[in-house]
C-alpha positions in Angstrom: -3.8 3.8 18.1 -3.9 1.7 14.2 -6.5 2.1 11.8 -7.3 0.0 8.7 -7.6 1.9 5.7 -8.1 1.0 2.0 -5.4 2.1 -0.2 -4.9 1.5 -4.1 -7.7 -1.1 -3.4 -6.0 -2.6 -1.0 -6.5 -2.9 2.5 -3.5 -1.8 5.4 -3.6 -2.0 8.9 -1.5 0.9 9.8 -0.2 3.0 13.3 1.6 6.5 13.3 5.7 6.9 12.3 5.0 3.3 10.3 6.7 3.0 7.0 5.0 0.4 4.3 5.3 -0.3 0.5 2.0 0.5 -1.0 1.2 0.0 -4.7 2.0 2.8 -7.0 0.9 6.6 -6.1 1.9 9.7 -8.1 4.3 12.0 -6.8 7.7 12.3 -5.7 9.3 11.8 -2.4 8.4 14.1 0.0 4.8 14.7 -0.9 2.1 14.9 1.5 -0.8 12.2 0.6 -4.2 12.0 2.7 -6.2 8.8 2.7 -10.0 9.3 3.7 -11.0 5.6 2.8 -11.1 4.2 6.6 -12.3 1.4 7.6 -11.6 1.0 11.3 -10.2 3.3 13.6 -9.1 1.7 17.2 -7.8 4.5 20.0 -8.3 5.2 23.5 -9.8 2.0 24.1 -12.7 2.7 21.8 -13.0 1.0 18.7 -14.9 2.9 15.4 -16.1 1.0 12.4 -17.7 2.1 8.9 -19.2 4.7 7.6 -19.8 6.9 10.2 -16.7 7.2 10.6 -15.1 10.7 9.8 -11.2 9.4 9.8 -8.2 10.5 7.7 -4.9 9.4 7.3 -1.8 11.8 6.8 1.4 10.4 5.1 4.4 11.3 3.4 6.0 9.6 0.6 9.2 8.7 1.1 10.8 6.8 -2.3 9.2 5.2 -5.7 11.0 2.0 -5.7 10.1 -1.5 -7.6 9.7 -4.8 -6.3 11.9 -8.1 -6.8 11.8 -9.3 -10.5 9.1 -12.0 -10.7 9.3 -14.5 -13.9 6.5 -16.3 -15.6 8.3 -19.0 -17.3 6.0 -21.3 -19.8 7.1 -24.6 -21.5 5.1 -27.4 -22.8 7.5 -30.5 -23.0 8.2 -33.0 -26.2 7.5 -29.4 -28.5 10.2 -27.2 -28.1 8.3 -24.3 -27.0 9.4 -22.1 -23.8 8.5 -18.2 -23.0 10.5 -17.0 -20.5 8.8 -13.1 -19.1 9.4 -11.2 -16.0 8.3 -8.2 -14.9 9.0 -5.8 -11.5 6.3 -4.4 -9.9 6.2 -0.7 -8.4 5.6 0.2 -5.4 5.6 3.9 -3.4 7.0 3.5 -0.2 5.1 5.7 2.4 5.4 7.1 6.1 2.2 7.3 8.2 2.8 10.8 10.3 -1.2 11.3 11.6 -4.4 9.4 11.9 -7.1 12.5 12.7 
């Protein structure tokens, strides 16, 4: 059984015991999270899709972590100018434990 649900605005395709990085959620690790936005839900060889659909997806978070360090480097040539920024992203990694 997966389902495709919409979390942080951003859409994952995910099955039970998966673990994923998602963007940032509050909490710490080890709190339960429920996620009610589903898209899709495909099980027992029948497939469910939209708003009918009364779905909900059980996870745990598991650590707050941050991505790699991305840089934005800027120069424009002959002037002498160059900006050099970076920045890490955070993330929430989760564990899927139910779809109901």
């Amino acid at each position: 059984m997966f389902a495709v649900v919409k979390i942080a605005g951003q859409q994952f395709k995910v099955q039970k015991d998966q673990t994923l990085y998602v963007p940032h959620l509050a909490g710490n690790a080890g709190d339960k999270v429920e996620f009610g936005e589903v898209l899709l839900a495909y099980g027992d060889d029948k497939l469910s899709v939209g708003k009918d659909l009364k779905a909900v997806i059980k996870a745990e978070i598991v650590d707050q972590v941050k991505g790699d360090k991305v840089i934005a480097f800027k120069m424009k040539r002959r002037k002498g100018f160059r900006k050099k920024h970076g920045h890490r992203t955070h993330y929430t990694k989760i564990r899927i434990s139910e779809i109901a």
